[in-house]
Residue, then its C-alpha position, 0 to 999 in steps of 0.5 A: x556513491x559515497x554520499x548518503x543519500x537524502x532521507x524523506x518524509x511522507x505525510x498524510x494528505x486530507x485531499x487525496x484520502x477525501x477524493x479516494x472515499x469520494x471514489x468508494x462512495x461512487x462505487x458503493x452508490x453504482x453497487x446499489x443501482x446495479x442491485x435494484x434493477x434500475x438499470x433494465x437487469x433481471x432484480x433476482x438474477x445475477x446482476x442484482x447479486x453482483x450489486x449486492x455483493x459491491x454494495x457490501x464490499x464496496x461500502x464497508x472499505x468506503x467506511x474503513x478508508x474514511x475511519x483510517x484516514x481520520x486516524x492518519x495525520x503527521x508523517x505516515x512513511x519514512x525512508x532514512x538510512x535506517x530502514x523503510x518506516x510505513x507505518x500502514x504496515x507497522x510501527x517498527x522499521x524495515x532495516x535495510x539489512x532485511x531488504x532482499x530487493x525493492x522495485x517498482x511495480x504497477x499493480x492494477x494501474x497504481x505504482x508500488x515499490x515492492x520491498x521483498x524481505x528477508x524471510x526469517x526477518x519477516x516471520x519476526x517483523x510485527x505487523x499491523x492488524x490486517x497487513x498479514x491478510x493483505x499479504x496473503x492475498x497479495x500471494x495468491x494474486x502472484x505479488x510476493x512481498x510488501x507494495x509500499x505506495x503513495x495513496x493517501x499520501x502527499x508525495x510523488x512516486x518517483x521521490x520514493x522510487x529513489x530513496x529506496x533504490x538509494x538508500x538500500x545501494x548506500x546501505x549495501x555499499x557501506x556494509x559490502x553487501x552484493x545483492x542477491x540474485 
């Protein structure tokens, strides 16, 4: 494993981030039938409530995936032999140095690397406006650390999988770091 591994790109795709937005305004239009009793439910009942509460969650992440990805153009993540760029989550790299370990997770159908950080690295790290309340979320749900996944994003999961398990074992190799348990 002397070889350096390949680093990679990742850039925004206008496809994917438009069929993702078609997808919240479908769920944002169901919110709001469920809330007016269309479909058969009691319009002050719990049903109703339930739509009321989609049509709000539903449609302001609609509108804020539309207004990110309009902002989101170039190459949004980067995995080199410096560290992990995402730069959803922040504009300063990951160092491999502050990486504890990176594995593949499915979370709710979807596949992340789970990049788990060095905890005195990641009380420094400065994170984008958000990232620390999705982080703590994340917490209580029982995913501790940082899912870097490809959503919005031209790529395949299986590219960024491995130049992240790569370029973290050369990274370790090169320094003689053996990773922790």
């Amino acid at each position: 494993m002397n070889e350096r591994p390949t680093d990679v790109a990742f850039v925004a795709s206008a496809l994917r981030a438009f069929a993702l937005g078609v997808g919240g305004i479908g769920m944002t239009a169901l919110s709001v039938v469920v809330a007016s009793g269309v479909l058969g439910n009691d319009p002050g009942g719990f049903g109703a409530f339930a739509g009321y509460i989609g049509t709000l969650f539903f449609g302001i992440g609609t509108v804020g995936w539309f207004w990110l990805s309009a902002r989101r153009r170039g190459i949004i993540l980067i995995v080199d032999s410096g560290g992990i760029l995402d730069r959803r989550l922040s504009d300063t790299v990951l160092p491999w140095s502050a990486v504890r370990d990176a594995v593949a997770v499915d979370i709710y159908r979807q596949r992340f690397v789970l990049v788990r950080l060095d905890p005195a690295f990641d009380a420094t790290w400065p994170k984008k406006r958000g990232v620390g309340m999705t982080l703590r979320a994340n917490r209580a749900l029982g995913i501790d650390g940082y899912p870097i996944g490809l959503q919005g994003l031209k790529g395949n999961f299986d590219s960024l999988l491995e130049a992240v398990t790569a370029q973290l074992a050369h990274w370790r190799q090169q320094h003689g770091v053996v990773p922790r348990a």
